[in-house]
N, C-alpha and C positions, 0 to 999 in steps of 0.2 A: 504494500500500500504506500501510495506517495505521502511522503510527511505534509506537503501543504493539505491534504485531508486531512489528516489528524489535526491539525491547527482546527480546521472547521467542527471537527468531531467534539473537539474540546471548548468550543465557545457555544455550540446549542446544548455541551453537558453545563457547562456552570450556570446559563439563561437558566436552563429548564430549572436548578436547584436553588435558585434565589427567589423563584414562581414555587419552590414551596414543595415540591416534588421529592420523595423519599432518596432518593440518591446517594448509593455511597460510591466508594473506590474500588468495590469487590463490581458492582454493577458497570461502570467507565471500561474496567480490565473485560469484564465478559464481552462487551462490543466490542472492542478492538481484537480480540482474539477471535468473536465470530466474521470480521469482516477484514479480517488477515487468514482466515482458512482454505486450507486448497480447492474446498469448495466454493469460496467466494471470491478468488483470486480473478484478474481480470472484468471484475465487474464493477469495478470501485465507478465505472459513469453510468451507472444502471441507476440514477438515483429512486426509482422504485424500488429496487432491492435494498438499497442503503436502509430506507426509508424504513420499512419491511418489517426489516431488520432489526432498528433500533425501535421502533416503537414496539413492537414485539418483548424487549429484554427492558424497556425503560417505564412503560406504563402499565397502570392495573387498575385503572377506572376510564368513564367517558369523558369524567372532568381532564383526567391525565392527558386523553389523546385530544380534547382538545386545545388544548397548551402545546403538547409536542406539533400538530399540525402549524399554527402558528407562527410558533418561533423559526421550524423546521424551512420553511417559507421562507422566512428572513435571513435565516443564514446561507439555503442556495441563493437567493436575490447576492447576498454581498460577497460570495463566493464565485460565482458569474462577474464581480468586480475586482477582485483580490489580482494584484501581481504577485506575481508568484517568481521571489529570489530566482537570481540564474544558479545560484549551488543547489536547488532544490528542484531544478526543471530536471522533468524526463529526459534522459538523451533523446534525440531524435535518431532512429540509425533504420531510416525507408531507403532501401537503395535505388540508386539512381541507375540512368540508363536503361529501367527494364524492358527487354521487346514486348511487341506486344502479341496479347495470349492467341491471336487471330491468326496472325503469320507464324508461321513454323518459320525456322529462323536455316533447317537442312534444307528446305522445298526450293526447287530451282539454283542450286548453289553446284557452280562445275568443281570439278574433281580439282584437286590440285596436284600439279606435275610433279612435285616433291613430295605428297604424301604417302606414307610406307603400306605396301599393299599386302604383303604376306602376312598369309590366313592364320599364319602360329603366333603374329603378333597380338598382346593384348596389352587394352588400357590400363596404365597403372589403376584410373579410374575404378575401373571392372573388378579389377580383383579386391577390393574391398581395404586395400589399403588408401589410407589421404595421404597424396603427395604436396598436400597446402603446406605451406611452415609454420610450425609452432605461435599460435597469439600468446601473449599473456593473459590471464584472466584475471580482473580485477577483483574479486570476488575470493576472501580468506576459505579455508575447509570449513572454519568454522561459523561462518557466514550462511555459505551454502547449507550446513546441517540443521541450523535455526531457520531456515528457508523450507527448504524439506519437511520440518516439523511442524511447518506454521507459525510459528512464533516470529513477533513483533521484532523488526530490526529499525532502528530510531536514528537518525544522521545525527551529528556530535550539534550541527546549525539548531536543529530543532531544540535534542536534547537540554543547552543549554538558557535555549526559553523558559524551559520547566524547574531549573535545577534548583532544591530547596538548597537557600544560603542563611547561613546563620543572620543574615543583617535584618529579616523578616521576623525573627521571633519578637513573642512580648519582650524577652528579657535574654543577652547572649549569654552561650556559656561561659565567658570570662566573668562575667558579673555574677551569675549562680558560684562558681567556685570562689569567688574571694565570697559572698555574705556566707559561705557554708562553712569557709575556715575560721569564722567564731564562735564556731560551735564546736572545736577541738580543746579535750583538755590532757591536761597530765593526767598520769594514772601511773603508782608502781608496779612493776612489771618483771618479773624471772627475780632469781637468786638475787643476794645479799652479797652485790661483788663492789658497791663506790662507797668509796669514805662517808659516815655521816660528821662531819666536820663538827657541828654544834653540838650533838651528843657525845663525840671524844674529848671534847673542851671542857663539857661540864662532868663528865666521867673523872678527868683532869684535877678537876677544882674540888671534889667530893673526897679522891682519895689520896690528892697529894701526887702523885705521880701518876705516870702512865703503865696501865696493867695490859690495857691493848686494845686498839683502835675498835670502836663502832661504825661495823658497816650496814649499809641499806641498801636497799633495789632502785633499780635505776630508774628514774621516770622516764615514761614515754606516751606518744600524744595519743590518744586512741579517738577514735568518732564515735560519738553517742548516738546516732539514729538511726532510725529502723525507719523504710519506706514501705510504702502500701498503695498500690496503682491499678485503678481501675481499669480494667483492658475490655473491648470489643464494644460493641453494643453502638452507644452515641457516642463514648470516646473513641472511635475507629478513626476518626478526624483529628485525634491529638498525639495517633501513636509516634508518629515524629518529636513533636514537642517533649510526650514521655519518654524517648529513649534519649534528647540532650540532656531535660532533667535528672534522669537517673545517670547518665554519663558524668555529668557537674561532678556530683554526689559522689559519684566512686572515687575522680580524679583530684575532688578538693579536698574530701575526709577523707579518700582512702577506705570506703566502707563495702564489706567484704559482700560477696554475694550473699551467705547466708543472715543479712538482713536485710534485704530486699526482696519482697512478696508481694502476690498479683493476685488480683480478686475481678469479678464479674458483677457491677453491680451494688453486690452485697456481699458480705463473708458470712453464711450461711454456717455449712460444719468442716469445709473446706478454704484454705487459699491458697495460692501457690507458687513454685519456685521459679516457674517459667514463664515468660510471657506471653508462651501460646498456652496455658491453660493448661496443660499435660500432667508435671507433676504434681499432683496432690501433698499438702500438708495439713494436717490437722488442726481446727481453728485452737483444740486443748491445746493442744502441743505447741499452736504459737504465744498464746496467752501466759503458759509454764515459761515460755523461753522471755518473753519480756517482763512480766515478773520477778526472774531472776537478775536480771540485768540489770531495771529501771532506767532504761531508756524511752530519750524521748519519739515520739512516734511522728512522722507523716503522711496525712493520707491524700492520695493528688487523684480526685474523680471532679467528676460536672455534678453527682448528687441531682442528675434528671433536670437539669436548668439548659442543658443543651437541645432538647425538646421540649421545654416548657411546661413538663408534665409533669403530674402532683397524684404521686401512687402510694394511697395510705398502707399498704403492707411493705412497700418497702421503706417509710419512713419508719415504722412500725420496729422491722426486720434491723434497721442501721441504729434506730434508738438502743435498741438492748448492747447491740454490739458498742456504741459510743460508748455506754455506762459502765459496763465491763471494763473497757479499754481506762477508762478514769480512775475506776477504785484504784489502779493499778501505776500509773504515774498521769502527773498532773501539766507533765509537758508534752503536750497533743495538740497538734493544729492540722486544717483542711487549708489544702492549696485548691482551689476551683478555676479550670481556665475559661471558664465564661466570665466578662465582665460582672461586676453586682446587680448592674440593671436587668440582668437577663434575671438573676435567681428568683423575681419576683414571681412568687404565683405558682412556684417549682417547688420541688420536693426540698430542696437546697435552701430555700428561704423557713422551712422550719427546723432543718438542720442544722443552721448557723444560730439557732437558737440554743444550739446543747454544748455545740464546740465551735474556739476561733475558727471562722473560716476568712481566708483572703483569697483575693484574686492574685492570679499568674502575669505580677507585674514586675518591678522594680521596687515600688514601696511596699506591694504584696510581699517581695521575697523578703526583704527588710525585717519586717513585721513580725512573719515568721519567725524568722530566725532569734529575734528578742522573744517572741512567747513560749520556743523553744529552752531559750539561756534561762528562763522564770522568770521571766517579767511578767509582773499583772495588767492582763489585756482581757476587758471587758468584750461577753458576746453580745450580739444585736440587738435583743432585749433587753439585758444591763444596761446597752446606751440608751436604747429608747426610754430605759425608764428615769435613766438621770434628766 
């Protein structure tokens, strides 16, 4: 498929999801996969079939198709206008010269006096070898095999139209890892190997001389948090965002996989070590494990503010788990990458009632990070009632 299609593909995708249309990233990927298939190959100007096609895999009511008919409209209209880059145009390769199909090109043509008449002679032609010289082929093995398979091949011109760059996030990850190294402390650590200076002085002072040095363990900085990241659902749109954030995390504290855990939603009896959802942990066994620790925890979901919806079981489901999560330490905050004005109305706006929640900003990460250290940081109710 030409990449100036996909330019088109990808402006009636993002129209159609700002009109309101379920759309995720898993549905975008299935139309390009069905309209790069061997069975769809060469029909990229069938725009019936295009058509067909996407409304097929993109709509699921009559409101749906009439939106896609619309907008669909308007983007062949300005498609039909689009120049189209010379790096991204079709080779042209019609050969020229060709006879034509009417005239046999042997018909009426005299023998020539020099061409070789014996019967035992044959055309290199004939025998099934090509005596053409070697072309090059533009085209890697492994080009060709993702060709062969169907799969989407993207010019670098295009690609870097799309390319997610850190300068688009709320917040870069140089700014998440400096607010997350204030949350590093000392901790002592392994054997009794460094002089305790102040204890051998007044050891000193008690018995008149020196009987034998006091030693300690060595400090070292350790990272006190444990993360909790809502995966799939409405957040399928922030799993970028979540893997910079947890990227920070690891590279500013240094904090080890086994405290960061992934949940769906809600942490039911389960949550888990993978971010696809795979391996299970027990929600006991997390509960045991931060209790022993008393670390502080955070949790980075939308809390249903990313659909605007207000699902009293799972506020219900997330209250017991918050309370839980309380008895147990008192440094707990929600990161929400919806702005505030979105949480209104949303399951998220009665959840910032139980525990700090900010938004996925700069002053958000801030904030955090102080409600983390124990600062006291009133929730939405507390302020509203001052």
């Amino acid at each position: 498929m030409p990449d100036y299609y996909l330019i088109s593909i990808w402006g009636l995708y993002t129209r159609l999801r700002r009109e309101g249309m379920s759309l995720g990233v898993s549905e975008y990927l299935d139309a390009l996969k069905a309209l790069n298939s061997p069975l769809a190959r060469n029909r990229e100007s069938d725009l019936s079939f295009v058509e067909t096609t996407l409304k097929s895999l993109w709509t699921t009511s009559k409101e749906d198709e009439i939106i896609f008919d619309h907008y669909f409209e308007l983007v062949v209209e300005e498609f039909g206008k689009m120049e189209i880059p010379e790096e991204l145009r079709l080779p042209e390769n019609e050969p020229e010269n060709q006879p034509d199909p009417e005239v046999d090109p042997q018909q009426n043509q005299e023998p020539d006096s020099n061409q070789i008449t014996d019967p035992d002679y044959k055309d290199p032609g004939e025998s099934g070898v090509d005596s053409r010289p070697a072309t090059s082929n533009p085209e890697t093995s492994a080009e060709i095999a993702a060709r062969l398979r169907g799969d989407l091949i993207i010019s670098p011109q295009v690609r870097e139209r799309f390319e997610i760059s850190d300068n688009y996030l709320p917040v870069g990850p140089r700014a998440m890892k400096q607010a997350w190294r204030f949350l590093r402390r000392l901790r002592p650590e392994g054997p009794a190997s460094e002089l305790d200076v102040e204890a051998t002085l007044e050891n000193i002072a008690e018995n008149g001389f020196l009987l034998e040095p006091v030693m300690k363990q060595r400090m070292k900085i350790h990272a006190e948090i444990t993360l909790l990241i809502d995966r799939r659902g409405s957040m399928l749109p922030f799993h970028i965002l979540e893997d910079k954030f947890v990227e920070a995390a690891t590279q500013g504290l240094r904090v080890p996989d086994e405290y960061i855990f992934y949940f769906h939603n809600v942490p039911f009896d389960y949550v888990y070590k993978d971010k696809s959802l795979r391996e299970r942990f027990p929600v006991s066994e997390f509960l045991g494990k931060i209790n022993q620790q008393d670390d502080p925890i955070v949790i980075f979901s939308d809390g249903g503010a990313a659909r605007g919806s207000l699902n009293p079981e799972r506020i219900q489901a997330m209250t017991a788990f918050i309370r839980t999560l309380q008895l147990q330490t008192r440094r707990l905050v929600w990161i929400n990458p919806m702005p505030p004005e979105r949480w209104e109305g949303s399951s998220a706006e009665y959840l910032a009632s139980l525990i700090p929640m900010v938004p996925f900003s700069r002053a958000g990460i801030t904030k955090a990070v102080d409600i983390l250290r124990g600062k006291p940081v009133l929730t939405s109710v507390e302020q509203n009632r001052k």
